[in-house]
Wavefront OBJ file of the C-alpha trace (Angstrom):
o trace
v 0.000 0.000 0.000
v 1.237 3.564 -0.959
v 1.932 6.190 1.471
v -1.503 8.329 -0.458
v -3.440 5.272 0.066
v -2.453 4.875 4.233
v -3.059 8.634 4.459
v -6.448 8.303 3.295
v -7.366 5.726 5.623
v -5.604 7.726 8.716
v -7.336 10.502 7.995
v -10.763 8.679 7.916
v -10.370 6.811 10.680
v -8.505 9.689 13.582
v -10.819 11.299 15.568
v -11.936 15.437 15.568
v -9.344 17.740 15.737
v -10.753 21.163 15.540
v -14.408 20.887 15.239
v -15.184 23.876 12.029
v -14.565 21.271 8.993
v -15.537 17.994 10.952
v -19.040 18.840 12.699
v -20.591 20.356 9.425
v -23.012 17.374 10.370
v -23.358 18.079 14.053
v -24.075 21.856 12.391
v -26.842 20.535 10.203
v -28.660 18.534 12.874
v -29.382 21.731 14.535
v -30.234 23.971 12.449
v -32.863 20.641 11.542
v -33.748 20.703 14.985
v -34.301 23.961 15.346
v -36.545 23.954 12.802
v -38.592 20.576 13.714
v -38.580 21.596 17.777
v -39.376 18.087 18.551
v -36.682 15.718 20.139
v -34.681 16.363 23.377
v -31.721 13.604 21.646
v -29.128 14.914 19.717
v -26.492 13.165 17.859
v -23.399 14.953 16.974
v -21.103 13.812 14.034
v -22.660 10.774 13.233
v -20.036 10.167 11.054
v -17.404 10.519 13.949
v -19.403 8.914 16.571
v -17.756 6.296 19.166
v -14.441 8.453 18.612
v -12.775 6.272 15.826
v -9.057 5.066 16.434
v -6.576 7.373 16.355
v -4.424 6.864 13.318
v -1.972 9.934 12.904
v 1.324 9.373 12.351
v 3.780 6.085 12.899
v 4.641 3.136 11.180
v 1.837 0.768 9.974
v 1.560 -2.671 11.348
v 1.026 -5.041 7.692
v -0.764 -8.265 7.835
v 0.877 -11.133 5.696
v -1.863 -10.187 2.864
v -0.173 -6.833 2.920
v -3.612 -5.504 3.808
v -3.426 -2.678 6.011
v -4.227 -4.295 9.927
v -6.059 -3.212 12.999
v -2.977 -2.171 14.599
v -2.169 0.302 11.657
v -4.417 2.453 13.599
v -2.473 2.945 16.668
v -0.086 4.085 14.840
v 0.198 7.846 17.016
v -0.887 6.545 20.136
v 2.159 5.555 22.844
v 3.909 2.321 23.169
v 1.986 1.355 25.839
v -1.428 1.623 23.943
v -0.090 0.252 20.952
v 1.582 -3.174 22.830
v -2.334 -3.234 24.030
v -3.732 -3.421 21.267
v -1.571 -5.984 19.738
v -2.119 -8.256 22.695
v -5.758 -7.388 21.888
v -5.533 -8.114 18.544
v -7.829 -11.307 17.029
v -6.985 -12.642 13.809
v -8.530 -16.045 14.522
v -12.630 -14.617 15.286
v -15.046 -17.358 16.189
v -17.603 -16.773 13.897
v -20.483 -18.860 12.228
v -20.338 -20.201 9.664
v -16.514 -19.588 9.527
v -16.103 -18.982 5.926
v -19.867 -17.717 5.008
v -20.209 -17.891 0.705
v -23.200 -16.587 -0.634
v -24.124 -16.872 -4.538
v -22.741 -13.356 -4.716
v -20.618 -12.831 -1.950
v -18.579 -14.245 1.054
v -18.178 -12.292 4.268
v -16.052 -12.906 7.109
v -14.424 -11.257 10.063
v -10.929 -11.154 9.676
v -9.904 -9.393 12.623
v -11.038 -7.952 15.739
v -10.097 -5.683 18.373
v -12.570 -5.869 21.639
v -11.966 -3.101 24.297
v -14.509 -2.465 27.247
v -15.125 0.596 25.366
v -15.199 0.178 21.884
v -15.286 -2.584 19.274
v -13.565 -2.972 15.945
v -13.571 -4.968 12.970
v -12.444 -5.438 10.040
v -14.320 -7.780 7.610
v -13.120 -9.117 4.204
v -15.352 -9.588 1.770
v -14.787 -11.610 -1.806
v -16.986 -11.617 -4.795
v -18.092 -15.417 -5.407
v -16.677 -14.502 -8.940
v -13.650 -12.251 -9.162
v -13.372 -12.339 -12.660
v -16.931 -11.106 -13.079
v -17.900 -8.730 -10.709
v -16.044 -5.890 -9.080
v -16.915 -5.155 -5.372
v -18.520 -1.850 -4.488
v -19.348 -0.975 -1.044
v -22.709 0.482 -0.415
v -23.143 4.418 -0.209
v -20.241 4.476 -2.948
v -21.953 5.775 -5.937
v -20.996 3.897 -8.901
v -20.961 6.980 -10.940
v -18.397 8.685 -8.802
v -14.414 8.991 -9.187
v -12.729 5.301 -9.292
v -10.257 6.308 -6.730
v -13.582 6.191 -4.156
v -13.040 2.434 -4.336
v -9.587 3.212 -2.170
v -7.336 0.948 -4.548
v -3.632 1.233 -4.356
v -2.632 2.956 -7.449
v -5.744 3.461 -9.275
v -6.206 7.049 -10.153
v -7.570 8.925 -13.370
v -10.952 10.568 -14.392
v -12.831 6.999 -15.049
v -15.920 6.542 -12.795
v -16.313 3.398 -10.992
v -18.967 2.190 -13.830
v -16.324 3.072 -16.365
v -13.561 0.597 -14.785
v -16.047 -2.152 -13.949
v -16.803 -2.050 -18.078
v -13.133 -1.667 -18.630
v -12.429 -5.189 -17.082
v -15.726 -6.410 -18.742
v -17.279 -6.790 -14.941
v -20.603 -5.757 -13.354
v -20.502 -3.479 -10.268
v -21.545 -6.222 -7.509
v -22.817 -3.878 -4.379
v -21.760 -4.776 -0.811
v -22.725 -4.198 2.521
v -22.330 -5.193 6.079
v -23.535 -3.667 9.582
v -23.187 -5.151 13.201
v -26.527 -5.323 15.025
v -25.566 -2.404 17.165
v -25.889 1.194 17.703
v -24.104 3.897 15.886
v -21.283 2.756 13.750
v -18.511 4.468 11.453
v -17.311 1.988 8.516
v -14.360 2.682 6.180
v -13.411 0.183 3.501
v -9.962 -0.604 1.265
v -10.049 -2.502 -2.088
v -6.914 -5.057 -2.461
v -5.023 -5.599 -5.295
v -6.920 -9.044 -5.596
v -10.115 -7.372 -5.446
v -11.165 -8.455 -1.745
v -13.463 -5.454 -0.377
v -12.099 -4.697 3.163
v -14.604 -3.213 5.667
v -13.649 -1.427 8.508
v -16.375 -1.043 11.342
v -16.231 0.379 14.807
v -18.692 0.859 17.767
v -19.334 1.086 21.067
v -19.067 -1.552 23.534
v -22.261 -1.363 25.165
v -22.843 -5.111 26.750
v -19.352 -4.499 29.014
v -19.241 -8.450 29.328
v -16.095 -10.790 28.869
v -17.652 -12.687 25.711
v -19.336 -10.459 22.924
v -21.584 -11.428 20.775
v -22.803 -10.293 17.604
v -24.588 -10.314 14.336
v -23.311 -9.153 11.246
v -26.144 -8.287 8.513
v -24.515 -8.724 4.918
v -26.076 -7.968 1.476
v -24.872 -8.309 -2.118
v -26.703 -7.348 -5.060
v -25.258 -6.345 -8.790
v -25.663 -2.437 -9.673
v -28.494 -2.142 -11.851
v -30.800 -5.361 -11.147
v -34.195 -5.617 -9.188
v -34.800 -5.722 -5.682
v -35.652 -8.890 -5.901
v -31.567 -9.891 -7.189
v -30.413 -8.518 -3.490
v -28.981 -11.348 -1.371
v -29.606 -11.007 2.384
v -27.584 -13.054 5.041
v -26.230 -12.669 8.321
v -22.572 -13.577 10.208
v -22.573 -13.926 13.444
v -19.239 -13.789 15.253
v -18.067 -13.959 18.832
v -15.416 -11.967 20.585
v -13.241 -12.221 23.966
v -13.125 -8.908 26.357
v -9.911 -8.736 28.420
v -9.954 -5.517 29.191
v -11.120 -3.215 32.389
v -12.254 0.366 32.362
v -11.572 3.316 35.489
v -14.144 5.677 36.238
v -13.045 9.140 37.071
v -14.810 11.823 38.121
v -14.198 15.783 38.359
v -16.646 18.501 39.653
v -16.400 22.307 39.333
v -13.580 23.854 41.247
v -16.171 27.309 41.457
v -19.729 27.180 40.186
v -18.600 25.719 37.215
v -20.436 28.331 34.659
v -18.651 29.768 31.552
v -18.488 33.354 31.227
v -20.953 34.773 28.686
v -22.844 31.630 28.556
v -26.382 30.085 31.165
v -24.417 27.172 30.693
v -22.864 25.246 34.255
v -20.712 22.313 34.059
v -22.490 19.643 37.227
v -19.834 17.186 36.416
v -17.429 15.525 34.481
v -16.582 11.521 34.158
v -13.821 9.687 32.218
v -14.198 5.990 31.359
v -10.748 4.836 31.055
v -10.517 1.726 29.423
v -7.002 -0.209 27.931
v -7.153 1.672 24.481
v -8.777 4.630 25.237
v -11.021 6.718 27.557
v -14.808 8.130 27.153
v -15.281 11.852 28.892
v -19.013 12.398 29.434
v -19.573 16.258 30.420
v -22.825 16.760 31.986
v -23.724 20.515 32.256
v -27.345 22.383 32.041
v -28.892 25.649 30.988
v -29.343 27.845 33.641
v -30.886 30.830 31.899
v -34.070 32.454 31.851
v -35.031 31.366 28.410
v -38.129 28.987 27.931
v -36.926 27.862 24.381
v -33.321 27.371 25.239
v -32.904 25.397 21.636
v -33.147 28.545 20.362
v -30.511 30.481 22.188
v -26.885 30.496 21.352
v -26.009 28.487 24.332
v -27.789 25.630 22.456
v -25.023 25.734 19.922
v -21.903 25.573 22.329
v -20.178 22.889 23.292
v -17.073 22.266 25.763
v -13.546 21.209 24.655
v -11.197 20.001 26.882
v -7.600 22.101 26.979
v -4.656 20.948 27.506
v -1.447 22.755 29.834
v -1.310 25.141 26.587
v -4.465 26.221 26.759
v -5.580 24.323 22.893
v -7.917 22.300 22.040
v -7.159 18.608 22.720
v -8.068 16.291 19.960
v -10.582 14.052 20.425
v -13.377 11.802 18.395
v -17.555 12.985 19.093
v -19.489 10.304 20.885
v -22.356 12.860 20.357
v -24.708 14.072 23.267
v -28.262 13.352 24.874
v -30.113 15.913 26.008
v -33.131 15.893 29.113
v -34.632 19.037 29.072
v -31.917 21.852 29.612
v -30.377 18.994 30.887
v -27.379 17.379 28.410
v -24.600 14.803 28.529
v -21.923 15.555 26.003
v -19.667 12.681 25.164
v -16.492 12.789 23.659
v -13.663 9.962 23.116
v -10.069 10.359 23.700
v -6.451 8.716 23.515
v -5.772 7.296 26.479
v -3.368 9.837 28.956
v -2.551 10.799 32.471
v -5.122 13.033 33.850
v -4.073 16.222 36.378
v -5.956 17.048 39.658
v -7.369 20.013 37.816
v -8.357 19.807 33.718
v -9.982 22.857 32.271
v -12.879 23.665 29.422
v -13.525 25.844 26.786
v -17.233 26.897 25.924
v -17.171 27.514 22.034
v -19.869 28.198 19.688
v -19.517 25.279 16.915
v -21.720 27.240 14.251
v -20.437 30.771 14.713
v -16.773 29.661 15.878
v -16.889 31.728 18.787
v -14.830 31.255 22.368
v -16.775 32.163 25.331
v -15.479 31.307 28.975
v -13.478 28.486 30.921
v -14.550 26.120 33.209
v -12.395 24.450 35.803
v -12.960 21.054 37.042
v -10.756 19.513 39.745
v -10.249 15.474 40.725
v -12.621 14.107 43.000
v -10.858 11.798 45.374
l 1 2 3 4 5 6 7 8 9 10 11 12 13 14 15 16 17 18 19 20 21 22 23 24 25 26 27 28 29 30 31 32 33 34 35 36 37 38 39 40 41 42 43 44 45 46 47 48 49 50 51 52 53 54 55 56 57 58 59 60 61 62 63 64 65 66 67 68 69 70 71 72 73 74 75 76 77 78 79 80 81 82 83 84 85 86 87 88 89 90 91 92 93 94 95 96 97 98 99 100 101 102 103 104 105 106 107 108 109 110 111 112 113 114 115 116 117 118 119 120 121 122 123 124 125 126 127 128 129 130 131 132 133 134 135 136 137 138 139 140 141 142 143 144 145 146 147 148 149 150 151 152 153 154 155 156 157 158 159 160 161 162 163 164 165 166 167 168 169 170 171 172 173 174 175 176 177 178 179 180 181 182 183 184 185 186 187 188 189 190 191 192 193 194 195 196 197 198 199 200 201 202 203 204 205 206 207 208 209 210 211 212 213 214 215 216 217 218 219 220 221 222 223 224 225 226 227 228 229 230 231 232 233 234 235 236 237 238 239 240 241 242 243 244 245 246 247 248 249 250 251 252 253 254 255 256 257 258 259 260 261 262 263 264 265 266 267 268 269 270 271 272 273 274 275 276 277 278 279 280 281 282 283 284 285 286 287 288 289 290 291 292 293 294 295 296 297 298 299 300 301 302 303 304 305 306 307 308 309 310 311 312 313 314 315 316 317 318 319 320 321 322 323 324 325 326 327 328 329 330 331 332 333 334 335 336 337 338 339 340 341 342 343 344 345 346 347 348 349 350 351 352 353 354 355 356 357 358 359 360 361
């Protein structure tokens, strides 16, 4: 794999940095809220939810398929985290039947990482018929650029349809979700055409043995509904890992200047790979229809001894009222007696106050 190709797929899969680019979604579902004024739930980057593994910088771990692994994206996170996740690391997944073939398609897990917090996987898919179809995921319009199909090397103007008819192959449509909450997928094409899926969520069971089922699908581009092939592939996984709860509360009242906004509390979940913050604050302004305010729009970052913006993936938030839990996922580090926040305005990028939160013994 090419250094353009492994950027790609860090960049995809490393959590928020700076929030003005990456929450254009969390940006949308407001101003969609705003405008429907019915739910008290709000999800926040979708796209970036359960914090996706951090993937910036270092060397990439290769499997013997030269496929990029699991452990490829550790590759910024400390030795400590990235010795975890190897010993983590299953490339021998229990999983029924073990090598599913459909008429189509065969799915199966290749490898997994389990962590009490979060789950990944990475699934390999194979056309029944490499010589006749080529593998598209699902949501990858077949009409778009041929470099969306993330194959090392394969750049130019053609559009996916254009290369299929190139190699005198139909486009052959693939999918495949866990039976779980929110989940963020990325996929790689190998040189042998195998479709790799990536897909990660949150570990919400917190037992020692996971399982799960995988719905797959397969149909060819251009067929009826009738041609689409459903199946699932169920898998099991092994947790060996623990998770710390920390919690911080407001060194003063916890409110941000120029804001009706008070931090209550603040809670890490530190597990082997990683750690959850969940920052519970409410409105405490006069406002009836606090959705409507600015404070609605604000959320709180968590600084590091510089003062910036740590980076971190969106777990989104819930809300209860004026009541809301925002949840964000970060690498896993040392945490001081006293860790600060910064109240910003996502959709008019603006910095309001600080709010200090110190270690509760």
């Amino acid at each position: 794999m090419d250094k353009d190709m492994e950027a790609v797929l860090r960049e995809a899969m490393k959590p928020v940095n700076e929030p003005d680019p990456e929450l254009n979604r969390l940006i949308l579902e407001r101003r969609v809220r705003k405008d429907m004024k019915k739910r008290n739930i709000r999800k926040i980057a979708a796209a970036a939810a359960i914090g996706i593994l951090v993937a910036a910088g270092g060397v990439s771990a290769y499997a013997a398929s030269q496929n990029i692994s699991l452990l490829s994206l550790f590759g910024g996170e400390s030795s400590e985290v990235k010795q975890e996740a190897e010993r983590l690391l299953d490339t021998d997944v229990k999983q029924s039947p073990a090598k599913e073939q459909f008429e189509l398609a065969g799915f199966k897990v290749r490898e997994a990482i389990a962590d009490k917090n979060k789950v990944t996987i990475q699934v390999e898919v194979k056309a029944a018929d490499p010589d006749q179809y080529l593998l598209v995921p699902e949501g990858v319009e077949v009409g778009s650029s041929v470099e969306n199909l993330r194959l090392d090397g394969l750049k130019g103007k053609q559009t996916i349809a254009e290369y299929a008819e190139s190699l005198g192959k139909k486009c052959l449509c693939v999918n495949a979700l866990v039976d779980t909450a929110i989940q963020s997928t990325m996929h790689e094409t190998q040189k042998d055409g195998t479709l790799l899926l990536y897909i990660s969520f949150e570990n919400t069971e917190k037992k020692q043995k996971l399982d799960y089922v995988c719905n797959t699908s397969a149909y060819i581009v251009g067929a009826g509904e009738d041609d689409v092939i459903e199946n699932k592939l169920t898998f099991t996984l092994t947790d060996n890992t623990d998770v710390e709860s920390v919690k911080y509360l407001p060194v003063k009242k916890g409110k941000a200047a120029g804001t009706d906004l008070v931090i209550d509390e603040v809670t890490f979940e530190k597990s082997n790979l990683e750690m959850i913050c969940n920052v519970r604050y409410h409105y405490a302004g006069k406002n009836k229809d606090w959705v409507n305010t600015k404070d609605h729009d604000i959320c709180f970052f968590l600084l590091d001894s510089e003062g910036k913006i740590i980076e971190a993936g969106d777990g989104g938030s819930q809300e209860d009222g004026t009541e809301v839990t925002q949840r964000w996922v970060y690498s896993l580090r040392e945490l001081p007696e006293i860790i600060t926040f910064q109240a910003k305005d996502v959709m008019e990028k603006k910095l309001y106050g600080k709010a200090e939160m110190k270690l509760r013994n």
